[in-house]
C-alpha positions in Angstrom: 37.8 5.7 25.2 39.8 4.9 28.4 38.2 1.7 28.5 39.3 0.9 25.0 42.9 2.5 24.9 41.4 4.7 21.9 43.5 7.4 20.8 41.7 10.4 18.3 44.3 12.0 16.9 42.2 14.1 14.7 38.5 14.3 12.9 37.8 13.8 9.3 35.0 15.8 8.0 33.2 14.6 4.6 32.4 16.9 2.0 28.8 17.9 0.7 29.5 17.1 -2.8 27.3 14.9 -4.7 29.4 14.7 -7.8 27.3 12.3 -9.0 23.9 14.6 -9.1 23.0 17.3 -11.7 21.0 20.1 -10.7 18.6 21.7 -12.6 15.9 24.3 -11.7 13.1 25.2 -14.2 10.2 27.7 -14.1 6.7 26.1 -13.3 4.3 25.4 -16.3 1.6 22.9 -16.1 3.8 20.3 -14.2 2.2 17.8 -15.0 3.4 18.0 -18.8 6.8 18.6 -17.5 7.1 16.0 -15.2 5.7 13.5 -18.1 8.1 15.0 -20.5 10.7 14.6 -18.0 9.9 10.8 -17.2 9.7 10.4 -20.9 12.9 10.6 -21.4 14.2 8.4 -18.5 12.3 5.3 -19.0 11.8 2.7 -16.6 14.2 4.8 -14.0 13.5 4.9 -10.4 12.4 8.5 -8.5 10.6 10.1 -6.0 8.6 13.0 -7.0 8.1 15.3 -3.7 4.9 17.4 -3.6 4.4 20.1 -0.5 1.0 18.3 0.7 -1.1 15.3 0.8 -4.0 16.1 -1.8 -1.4 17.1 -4.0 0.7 13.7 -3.6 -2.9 11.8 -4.4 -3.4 14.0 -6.9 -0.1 13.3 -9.2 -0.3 10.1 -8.2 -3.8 9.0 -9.6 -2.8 11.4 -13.1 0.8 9.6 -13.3 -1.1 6.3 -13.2 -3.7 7.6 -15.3 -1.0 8.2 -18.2 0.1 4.7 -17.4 3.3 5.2 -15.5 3.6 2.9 -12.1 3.2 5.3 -9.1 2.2 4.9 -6.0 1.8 7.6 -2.8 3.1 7.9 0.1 2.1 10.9 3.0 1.3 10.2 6.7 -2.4 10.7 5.9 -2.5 6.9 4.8 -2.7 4.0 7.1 -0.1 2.8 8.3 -0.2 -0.8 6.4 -0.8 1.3 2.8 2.4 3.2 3.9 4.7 0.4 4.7 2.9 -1.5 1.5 4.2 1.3 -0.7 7.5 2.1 0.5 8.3 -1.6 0.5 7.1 -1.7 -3.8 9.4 1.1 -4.4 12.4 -0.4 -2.2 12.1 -4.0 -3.7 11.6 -2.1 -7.8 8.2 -3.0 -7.7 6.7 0.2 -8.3 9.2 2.8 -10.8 7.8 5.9 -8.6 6.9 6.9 -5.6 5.1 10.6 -5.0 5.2 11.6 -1.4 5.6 14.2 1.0 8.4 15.2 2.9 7.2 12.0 5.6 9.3 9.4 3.3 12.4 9.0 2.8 14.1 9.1 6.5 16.1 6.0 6.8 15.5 4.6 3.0 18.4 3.7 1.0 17.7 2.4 -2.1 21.0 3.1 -4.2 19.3 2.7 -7.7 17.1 6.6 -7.8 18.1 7.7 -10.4 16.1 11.5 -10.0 14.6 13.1 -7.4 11.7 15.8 -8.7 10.5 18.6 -6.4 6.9 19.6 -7.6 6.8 22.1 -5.2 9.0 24.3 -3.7 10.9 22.9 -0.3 11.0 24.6 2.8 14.5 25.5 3.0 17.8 24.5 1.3 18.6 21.8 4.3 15.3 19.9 3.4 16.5 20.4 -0.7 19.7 19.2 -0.1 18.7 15.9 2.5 15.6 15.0 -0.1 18.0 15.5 -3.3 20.2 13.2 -1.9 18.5 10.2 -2.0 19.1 9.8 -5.5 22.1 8.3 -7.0 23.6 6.6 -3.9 25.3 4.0 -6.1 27.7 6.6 -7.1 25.8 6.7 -11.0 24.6 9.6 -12.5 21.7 10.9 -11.5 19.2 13.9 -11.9 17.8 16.6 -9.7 14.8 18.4 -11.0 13.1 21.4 -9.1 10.0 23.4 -10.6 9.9 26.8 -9.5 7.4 28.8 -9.5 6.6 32.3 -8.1 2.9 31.4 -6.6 5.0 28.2 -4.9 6.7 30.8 -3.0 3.8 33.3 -2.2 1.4 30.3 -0.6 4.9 29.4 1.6 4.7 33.0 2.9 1.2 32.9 3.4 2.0 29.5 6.0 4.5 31.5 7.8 2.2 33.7 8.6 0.2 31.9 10.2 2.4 30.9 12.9 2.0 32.2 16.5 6.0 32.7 17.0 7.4 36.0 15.9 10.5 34.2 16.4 9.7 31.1 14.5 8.1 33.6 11.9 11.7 34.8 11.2 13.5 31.8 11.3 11.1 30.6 8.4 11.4 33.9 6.5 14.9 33.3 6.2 15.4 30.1 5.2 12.1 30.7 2.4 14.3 33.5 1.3 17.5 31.7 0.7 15.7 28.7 -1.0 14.1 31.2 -3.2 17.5 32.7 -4.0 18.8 29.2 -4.9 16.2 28.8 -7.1 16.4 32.2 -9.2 20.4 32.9 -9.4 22.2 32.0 -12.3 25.3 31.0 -10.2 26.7 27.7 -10.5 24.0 25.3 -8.0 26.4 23.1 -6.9 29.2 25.9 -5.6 25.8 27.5 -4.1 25.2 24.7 -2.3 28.8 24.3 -1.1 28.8 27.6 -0.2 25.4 27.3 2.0 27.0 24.9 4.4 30.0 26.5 4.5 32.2 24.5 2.3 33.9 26.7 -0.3 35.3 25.2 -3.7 37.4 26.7 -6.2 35.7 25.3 -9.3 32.1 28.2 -9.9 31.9 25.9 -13.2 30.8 22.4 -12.6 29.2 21.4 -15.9 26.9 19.6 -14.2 23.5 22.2 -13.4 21.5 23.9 -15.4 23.5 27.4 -14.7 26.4 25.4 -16.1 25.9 23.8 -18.9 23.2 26.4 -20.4 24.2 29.6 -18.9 21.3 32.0 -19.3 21.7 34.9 -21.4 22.3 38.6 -20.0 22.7 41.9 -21.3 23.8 45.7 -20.3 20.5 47.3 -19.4 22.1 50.6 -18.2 20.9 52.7 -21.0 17.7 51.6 -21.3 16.9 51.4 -17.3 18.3 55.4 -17.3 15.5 56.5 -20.3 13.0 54.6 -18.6 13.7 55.9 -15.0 14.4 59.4 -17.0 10.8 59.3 -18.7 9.1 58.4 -15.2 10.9 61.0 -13.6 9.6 63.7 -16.5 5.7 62.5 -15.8 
């Protein structure tokens, strides 16, 4: 900076608000019907559908193409010249979708995805966030779609425990845990988001998430809980 006469008078700090993305998180039910559904009504739109392993990437793949939509995969299990052949169909709107593991996406920007689909639960809500933001980079509208399921989270417990590192053990417990409470509050995703990387907003009603725009319904179950816990208490 000497060298260059710079003076910094102060840094600028961007905001993690994607204003332009719509959350939504729904309970797993045969996603394959949901993700067809889901594609059904989006047409010829560009997305990535991220699956947690590599059989699971061939596997959506080969059913996607088998109910005629243009997919292709991508995971570090294929050579090298399939990868770069793939990657490069989806780039140049050759190919409408591309299913791949966490290996693609670092230093892609293609402005024009228009949803990002997680298949299977992500590893933590820094992965989440960096893999849901590859869609909508042109500043359009654009969708987010988790599926969420219960079993999702039981086989990501049953990988932590396989590590060696107490330490690493719970590091990962943690961040499973707060992606699993992402995906089950009813709070507004995007102020939950904010809030994870410690940027607080005002607005807990975006209108544009699931928790928003279809708020889930709820109901006093004082009364009820107190007879039940009563009756158990009797036997």
């Amino acid at each position: 900076t000497s060298a260059l006469a710079l003076k910094i008078e102060k840094p600028f700090i961007a905001s993690f608000d994607r204003h332009n993305l719509t959350y939504r998180v729904t309970e797993k039910n045969r996603s394959l019907n949901q993700i067809l559904a889901f594609l059904g009504d989006r047409p010829d739109q560009s997305g990535i559908i991220y699956c947690h392993s590599r059989k699971g990437v061939d596997r959506l793949s080969d059913q996607l193409v088998k109910n005629k939509i243009d997919a292709l995969p991508y995971h570090a299990g294929l050579d090298r010249e399939t990868r770069s052949k793939n990657q490069d169909a989806f780039i140049r709107d050759e190919c409408q979708i591309i299913c791949a593991t966490i290996a693609f996406g670092m230093g892609i920007d293609k402005p024009n995805v228009r949803f990002v689909i997680h298949q299977d639960l992500p590893k933590n809500v820094e992965s989440y966030y960096q893999e849901t933001g590859r869609a909508g980079r042109d500043g359009l509208p654009s969708d987010c779609l988790l599926l969420f399921s219960p079993g999702d989270a039981a086989k990501q417990h049953h990988f932590i425990d396989e590590k060696t590192s107490e330490t690493e053990k719970e590091v990962a417990r943690e961040q499973l845990r707060l992606i699993i409470h992402y995906a089950e509050n009813d709070d507004c995703r995007r102020a939950s988001l904010l809030e994870y990387f410690g940027e607080i907003t005002e607005t807990k009603n975006c209108q544009s998430c699931d928790n928003c725009l279809e708020p889930k319904e709820t109901f006093d179950g004082t009364i009820p809980a107190q007879k039940i816990l009563s009756c158990i208490f009797r036997i």
